[in-house]
Structure formats: C-alpha cells, structure tokens
C-alpha positions in Angstrom: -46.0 -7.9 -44.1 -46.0 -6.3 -40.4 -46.3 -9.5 -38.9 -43.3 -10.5 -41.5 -40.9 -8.0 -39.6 -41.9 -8.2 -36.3 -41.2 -11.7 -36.4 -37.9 -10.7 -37.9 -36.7 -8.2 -35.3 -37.3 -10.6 -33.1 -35.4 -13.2 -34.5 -32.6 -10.2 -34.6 -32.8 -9.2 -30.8 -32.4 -13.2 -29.5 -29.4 -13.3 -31.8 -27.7 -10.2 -30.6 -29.0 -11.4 -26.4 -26.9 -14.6 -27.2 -24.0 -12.9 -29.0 -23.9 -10.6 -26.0 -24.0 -13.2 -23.2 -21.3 -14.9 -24.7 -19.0 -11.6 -24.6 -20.0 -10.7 -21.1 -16.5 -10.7 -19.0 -16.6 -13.5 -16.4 -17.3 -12.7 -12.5 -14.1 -13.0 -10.6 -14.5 -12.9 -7.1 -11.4 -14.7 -5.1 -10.0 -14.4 -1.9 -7.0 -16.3 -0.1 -5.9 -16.6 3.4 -4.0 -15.6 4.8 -2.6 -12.6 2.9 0.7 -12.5 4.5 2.9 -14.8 5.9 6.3 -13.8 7.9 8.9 -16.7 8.6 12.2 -16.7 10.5 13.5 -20.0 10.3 16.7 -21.8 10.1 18.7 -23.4 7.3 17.6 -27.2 6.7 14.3 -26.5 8.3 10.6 -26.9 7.0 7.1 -25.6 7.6 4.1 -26.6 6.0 1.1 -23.7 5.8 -2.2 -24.2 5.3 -4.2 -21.7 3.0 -7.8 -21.0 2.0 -8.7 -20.3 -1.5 -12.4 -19.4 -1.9 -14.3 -18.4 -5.4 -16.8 -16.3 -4.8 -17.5 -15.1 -8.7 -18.1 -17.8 -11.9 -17.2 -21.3 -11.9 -13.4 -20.7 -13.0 -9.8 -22.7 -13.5 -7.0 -22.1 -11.5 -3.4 -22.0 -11.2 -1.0 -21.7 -8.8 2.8 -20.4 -8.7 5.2 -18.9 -6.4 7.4 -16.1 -7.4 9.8 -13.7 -5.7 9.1 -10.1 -5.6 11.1 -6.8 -4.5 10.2 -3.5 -3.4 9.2 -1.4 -6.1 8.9 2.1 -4.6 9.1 3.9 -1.2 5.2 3.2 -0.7 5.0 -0.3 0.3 4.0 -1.2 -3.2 6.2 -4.6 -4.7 7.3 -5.6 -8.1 6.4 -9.7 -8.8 9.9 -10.9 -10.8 9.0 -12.9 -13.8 10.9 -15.7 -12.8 11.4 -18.3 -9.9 15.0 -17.4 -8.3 16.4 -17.5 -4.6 17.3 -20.6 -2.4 13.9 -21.6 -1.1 11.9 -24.4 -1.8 8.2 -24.6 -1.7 5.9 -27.7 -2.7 2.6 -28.3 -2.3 1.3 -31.7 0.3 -2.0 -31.6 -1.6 -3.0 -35.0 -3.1 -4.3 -33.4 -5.7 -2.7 -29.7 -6.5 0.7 -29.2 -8.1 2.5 -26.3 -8.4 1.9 -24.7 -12.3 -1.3 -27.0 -13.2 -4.7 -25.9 -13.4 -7.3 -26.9 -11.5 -11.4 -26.1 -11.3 -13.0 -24.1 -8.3 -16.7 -23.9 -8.3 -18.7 -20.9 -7.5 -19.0 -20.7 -3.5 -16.7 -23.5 -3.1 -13.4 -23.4 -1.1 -9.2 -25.1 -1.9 -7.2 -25.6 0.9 -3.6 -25.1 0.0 -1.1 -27.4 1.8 2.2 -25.0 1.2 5.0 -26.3 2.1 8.2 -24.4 2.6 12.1 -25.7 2.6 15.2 -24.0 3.4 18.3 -26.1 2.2 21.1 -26.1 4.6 24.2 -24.1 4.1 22.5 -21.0 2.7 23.3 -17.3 3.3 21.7 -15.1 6.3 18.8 -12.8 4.9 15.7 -12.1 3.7 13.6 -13.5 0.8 10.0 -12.8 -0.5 7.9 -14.7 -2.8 4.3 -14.5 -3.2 2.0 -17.1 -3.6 -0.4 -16.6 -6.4 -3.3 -17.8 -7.7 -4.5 -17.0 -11.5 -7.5 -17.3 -13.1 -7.1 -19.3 -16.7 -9.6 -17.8 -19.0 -11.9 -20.0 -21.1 -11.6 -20.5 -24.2 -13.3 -18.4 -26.9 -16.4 -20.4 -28.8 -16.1 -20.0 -32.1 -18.0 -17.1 -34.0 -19.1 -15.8 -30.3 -16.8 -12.9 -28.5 -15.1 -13.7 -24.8 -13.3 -11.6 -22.5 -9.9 -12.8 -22.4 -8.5 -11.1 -19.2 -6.4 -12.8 -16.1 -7.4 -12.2 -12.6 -4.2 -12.8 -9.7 -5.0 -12.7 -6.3 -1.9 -13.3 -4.0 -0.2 -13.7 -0.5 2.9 -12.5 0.5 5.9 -14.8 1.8 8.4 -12.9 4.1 11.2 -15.6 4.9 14.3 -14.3 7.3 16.8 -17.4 7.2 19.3 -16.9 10.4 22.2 -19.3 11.7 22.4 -17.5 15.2 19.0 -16.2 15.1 20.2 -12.9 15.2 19.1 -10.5 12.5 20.4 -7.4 10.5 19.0 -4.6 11.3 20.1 -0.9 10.0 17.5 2.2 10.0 18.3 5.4 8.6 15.9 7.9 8.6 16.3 10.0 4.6 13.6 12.5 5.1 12.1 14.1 7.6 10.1 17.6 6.7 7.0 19.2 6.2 5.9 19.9 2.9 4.6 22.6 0.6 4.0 26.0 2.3 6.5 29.0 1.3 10.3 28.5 1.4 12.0 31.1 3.5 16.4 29.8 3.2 17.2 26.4 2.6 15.1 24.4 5.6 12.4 26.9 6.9 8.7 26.5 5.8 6.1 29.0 6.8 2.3 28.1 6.4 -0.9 30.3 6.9 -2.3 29.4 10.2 -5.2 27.9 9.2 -3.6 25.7 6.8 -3.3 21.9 6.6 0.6 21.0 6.9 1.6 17.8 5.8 4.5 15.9 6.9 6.9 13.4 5.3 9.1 10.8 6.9 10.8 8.4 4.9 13.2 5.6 7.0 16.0 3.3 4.8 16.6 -0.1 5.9 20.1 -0.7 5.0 20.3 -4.2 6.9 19.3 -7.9 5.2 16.3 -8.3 6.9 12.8 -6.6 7.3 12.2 -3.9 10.0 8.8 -2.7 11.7 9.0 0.7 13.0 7.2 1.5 16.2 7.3 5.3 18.1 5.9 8.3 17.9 5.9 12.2 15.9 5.8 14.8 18.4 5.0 18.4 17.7 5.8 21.1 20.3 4.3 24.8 19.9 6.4 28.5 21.0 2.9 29.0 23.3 3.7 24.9 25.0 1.1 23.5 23.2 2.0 20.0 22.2 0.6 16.6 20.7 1.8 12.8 19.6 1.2 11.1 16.7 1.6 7.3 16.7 4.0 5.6 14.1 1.7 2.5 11.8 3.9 -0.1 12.0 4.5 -1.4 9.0 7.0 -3.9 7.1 10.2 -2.1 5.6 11.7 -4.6 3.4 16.1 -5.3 3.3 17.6 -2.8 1.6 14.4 -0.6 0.6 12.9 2.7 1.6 9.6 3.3 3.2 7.2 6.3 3.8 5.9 5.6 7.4 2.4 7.2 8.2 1.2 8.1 11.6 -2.6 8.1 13.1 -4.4 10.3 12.5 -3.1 9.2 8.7 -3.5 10.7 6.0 -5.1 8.2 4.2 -6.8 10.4 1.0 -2.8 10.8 -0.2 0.0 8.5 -0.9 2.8 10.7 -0.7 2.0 11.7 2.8 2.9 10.7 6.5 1.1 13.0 8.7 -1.8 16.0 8.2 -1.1 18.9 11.1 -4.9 20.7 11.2 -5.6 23.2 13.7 -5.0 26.9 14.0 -1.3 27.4 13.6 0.6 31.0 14.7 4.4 31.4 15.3 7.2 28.4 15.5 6.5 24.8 15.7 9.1 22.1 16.3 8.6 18.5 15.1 10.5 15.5 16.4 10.3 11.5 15.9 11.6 8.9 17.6 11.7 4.9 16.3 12.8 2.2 17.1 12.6 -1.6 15.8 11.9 -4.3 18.0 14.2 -5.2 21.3 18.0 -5.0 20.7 17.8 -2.8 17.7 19.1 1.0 17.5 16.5 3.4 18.3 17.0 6.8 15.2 16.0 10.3 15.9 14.6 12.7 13.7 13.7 16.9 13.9 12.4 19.5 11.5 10.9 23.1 12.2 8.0 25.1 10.4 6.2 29.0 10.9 2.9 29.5 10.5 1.3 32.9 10.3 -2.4 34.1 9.6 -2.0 35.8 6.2 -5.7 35.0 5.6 -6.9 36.3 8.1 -4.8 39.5 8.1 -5.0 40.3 4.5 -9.2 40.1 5.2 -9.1 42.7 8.0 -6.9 44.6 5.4 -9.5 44.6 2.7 -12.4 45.6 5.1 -10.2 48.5 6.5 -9.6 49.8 3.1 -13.0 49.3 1.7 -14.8 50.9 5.1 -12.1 53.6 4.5 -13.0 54.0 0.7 -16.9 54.1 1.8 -15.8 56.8 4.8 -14.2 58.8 1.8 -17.0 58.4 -0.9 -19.5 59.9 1.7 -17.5 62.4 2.5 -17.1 63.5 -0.6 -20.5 63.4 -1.1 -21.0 65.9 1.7 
C-alpha cells in the first residue's frame, strides 16, 4: 500500500514539473543597434541604415514596424502613436524581412536590418520621429498546459529634420529656473539650512520645428566669493516640447531634478545659467537667488545652553 502511494505522488510531482514548465514565461533578452538615429536630410532624398538585432533570451518570433512618437512629458520620456502618420517613407532592402511580418531569431543569433528611409519631394520644413520597433509574437498556448502570453518591444529612435535651405528652426525659452523646497520667505526667496542639500530645477521650451541640444554651464556665486560650475548634459529637446535639463554632478536618484548643491551653505547665494544651441543659434540666460542659514546647528547650541543651564540650576538648588 506504501509502495502504492509513493508511486502515486510521484506520478503527481512529474505532472505538476511538466504543467509548470509549460507556464514558465519565456526569456526575452533583445538588443538593437543602434538605439538612436538623427537625420537632416533634404526633400526627395534617401538613406539606407543598417541595424543589428541580436536575441539573447528563447528562440522567439519577431516583428517589425515603424511608428511615430511625440514627447510625452518634460523628462525626455516619449509617447509611441498607435498609428503610422507623417510624410516619411521607410522600407526595408532585406531579401527576406518585410515590414509587419514575422520572422524567427534563434537564441544567440543576430538580423541585420537594411532600413531604408525616403523623404518625398515637396514636403514641409520640420522635424519628425518614428521609432523603429521590434516585438516579440508570443507562442501559442498548447492546449490543457498554461503560457505566458506577454509582448516584449525593444526600439530605436528616428529623429528626421527635413530642410530646403538647410537652415533649421530653432527657438529656446528657458520656463523655469529655481531651486526647490526649503522655506518660502515673499514670492521668489528660498532659505535652506546650511547643511542642507538644495536642489535646482531648470526647465528650457523649444518653441522652433526642430530639435535642440543644449550645451553651457550653471554657475553658483557665494556673498563670501566662493564660486563653482556645473556642466549642462546635452540632451535632445524635441520641436515644440519642454525639457528638464540636468547638469554633472546630476542628480541621478530623482527625476524631477536638475542639480543637487551639497556643501556647507551660510548667507546669500546667486545662481545663473547660460545655453546655447549649436553655432548660429540664440544663446538664453537664466538667474535665481537662495539663503541658507544654520538653524541646526544653532538650535543644538541652544538646547545644550538651556540644558547645561537647567543642570547649573538643579545643583544649585541642591546646595
């Protein structure tokens, strides 16, 4: 009878092993090269770009699309559209990829991707981003036994300025420029406790049709002459968007943060920035003022003085 159940429970346990390796979610493991790809180009031209798709995860199928995208917040974060829209043409010069059908990539094997990318002629000056994306198709479930179901996207990013003259539009604006936190003191003055971290904001606009990098400097300038520079990360500020810019040292551990002042802070501090975009482009200026005081500290040596006062008193009254 022992021997009867045993026998039994280990039917049971191979049953639920296979039940279980059939519901296991698949490895996905994908990269593509490059990850971002910025074109100026004129109307009626073409450019074919070669990509690498490697799997490094399960033996999967693949598809691949393009599709435009917008800016979807003042963090460099983007918004894929659901649809295909905008004047530009891509293909692929593969003999054997198409655009929207599947295809099989091997674990530890490698696609190249022959893009290739039109402008028709007689099209408006601007900017226009699409992404090229590659989707995982997942397999289909075996009847009776559970499988994950999930997609997987990887994609690269498409910049295309299309310019007649081969000028471009360029419009900064910086929208914010302040330090956060700390107590308000009026409308624009923060004070901070001197030992403090301060964090600073700086947000530019780009009201022109094409993308922007910002390149320069914050500067922050002490009452005692103490000063220090901050360098600007240049990054991509899509047409007609917004952008936080950071500077180095950033302040990486936040996302709704430019700059993190550390240090020992006492009196008034001025801050100031300067940007500018590449030759021929306006240069924008930007300024912004903060205290700092050492509370901390003063409100310790005020608790020690009153409690070596209250001990003074206690033993005098013991007296």
């Amino acid at each position: 009878m022992r021997k009867r159940r045993f026998i039994i429970f280990i039917i049971f346990i191979i049953f639920i092993t296979i039940i279980t390796r059939g519901a296991n979610a698949q490895q996905v493991s994908l990269s593509l090269s490059p990850p971002l790809l910025e074109l100026f180009i004129k109307p009626g031209k073409s450019i074919m770009v070669a990509y690498r798709l490697e799997n490094s995860g399960d033996p999967t199928f693949l598809n691949l699309k393009i599709l435009p995208f917008e800016a979807k917040d003042n963090l460099g974060n983007i918004r894929i559209k659901s649809e295909f829209e905008g004047p530009v043409r891509f293909s692929l010069d593969n003999a054997d990829l198409t655009l929207d059908q599947p295809f099989f990539l091997k674990t530890k094997d490698s696609q190249q991707i022959l893009l290739r990318i039109r402008i028709p002629e007689n099209i408006t000056d601007g900017d226009y981003y699409y992404s090229l994306l590659a989707e995982t198709i997942p397999p289909t479930a075996s009847e009776g036994i559970g499988s994950a179901r999930a997609k997987a996207t990887i994609g690269s990013n498409i910049l295309v300025t299309i310019s007649n003259s081969g000028n471009i539009d360029i419009k900064p604006k910086i929208v914010l420029f302040s330090t956060k936190n700390g107590f308000m003191l009026g409308k624009n003055i923060r004070v901070f406790d001197s030992v403090d971290k301060i964090p600073v904001v700086l947000t530019v606009a780009n009201k022109g049709k094409n993308m922007m990098k910002p390149e320069g400097q914050i500067s922050l300038k002490g009452n005692f002459g103490e000063t220090a520079k901050y360098d600007i990360i240049s990054k991509n500020i899509l047409a007609e968007s917004e952008r936080m810019i950071e500077a180095t040292p950033s302040a990486s551990f936040t996302t709704s943060t430019s700059l993190i002042l550390s240090g020992f802070f006492i009196g008034r501090y001025s801050l100031s920035t300067q940007i500018k975009f590449g030759e021929n482009s306006p240069t924008i200026f930007g300024s912004t003022t903060f205290y700092a005081f050492p509370f901390k500290i003063l409100g310790g040596v005020l608790l020690s003085l009153i409690i070596v006062l209250f001990i003074l008193k206690r033993r005098k009254d013991n007296d």
